[in-house]
C-alpha positions in Angstrom: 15.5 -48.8 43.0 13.8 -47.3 39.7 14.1 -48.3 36.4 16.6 -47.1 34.2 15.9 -45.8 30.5 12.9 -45.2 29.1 9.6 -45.1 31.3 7.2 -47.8 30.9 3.8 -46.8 29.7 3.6 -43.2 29.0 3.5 -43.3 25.1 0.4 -45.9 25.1 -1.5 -43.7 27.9 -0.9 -40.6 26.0 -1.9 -42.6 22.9 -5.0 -43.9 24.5 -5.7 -40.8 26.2 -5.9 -38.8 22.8 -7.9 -41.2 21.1 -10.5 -41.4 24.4 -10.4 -37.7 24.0 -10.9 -38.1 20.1 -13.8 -40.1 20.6 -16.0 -38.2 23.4 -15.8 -34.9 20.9 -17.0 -36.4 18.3 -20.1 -37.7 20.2 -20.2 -34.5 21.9 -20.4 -33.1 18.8 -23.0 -35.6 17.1 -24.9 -35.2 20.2 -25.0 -31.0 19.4 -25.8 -31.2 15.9 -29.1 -33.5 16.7 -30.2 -31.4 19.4 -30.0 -28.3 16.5 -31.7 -29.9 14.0 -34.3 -31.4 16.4 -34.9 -27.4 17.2 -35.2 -26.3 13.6 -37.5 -29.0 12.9 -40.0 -27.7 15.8 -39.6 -24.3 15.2 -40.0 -25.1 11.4 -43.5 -27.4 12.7 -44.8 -24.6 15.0 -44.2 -21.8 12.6 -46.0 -23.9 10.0 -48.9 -24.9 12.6 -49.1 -20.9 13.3 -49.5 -20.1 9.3 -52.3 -22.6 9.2 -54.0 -21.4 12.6 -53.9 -17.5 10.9 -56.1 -19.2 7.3 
């Protein structure tokens, strides 16, 4: 026979669920941001390297 009222552990799943959530954007996010700078710095390098080849 089930339980009566309210059910047991939704509200700490959804809870936990959302800040999980919460957590892997933000690295996803982090991890994105790195990987554009790291692309701006080489292209920055090798644009530089080309001036200096050119001299």
């Amino acid at each position: 026979m089930s339980k009566k009222g309210k059910e047991k552990n939704t509200a700490n799943k959804a809870k936990h669920s959302k800040l999980l959530n919460r957590k892997k954007n933000k690295l996803k996010k982090e991890k994105d941001t790195r990987k554009e700078r790291l692309k701006a710095i080489i292209a920055q390098h090798r644009e530089k390297g080309n001036k200096e080849d050119t001299n």
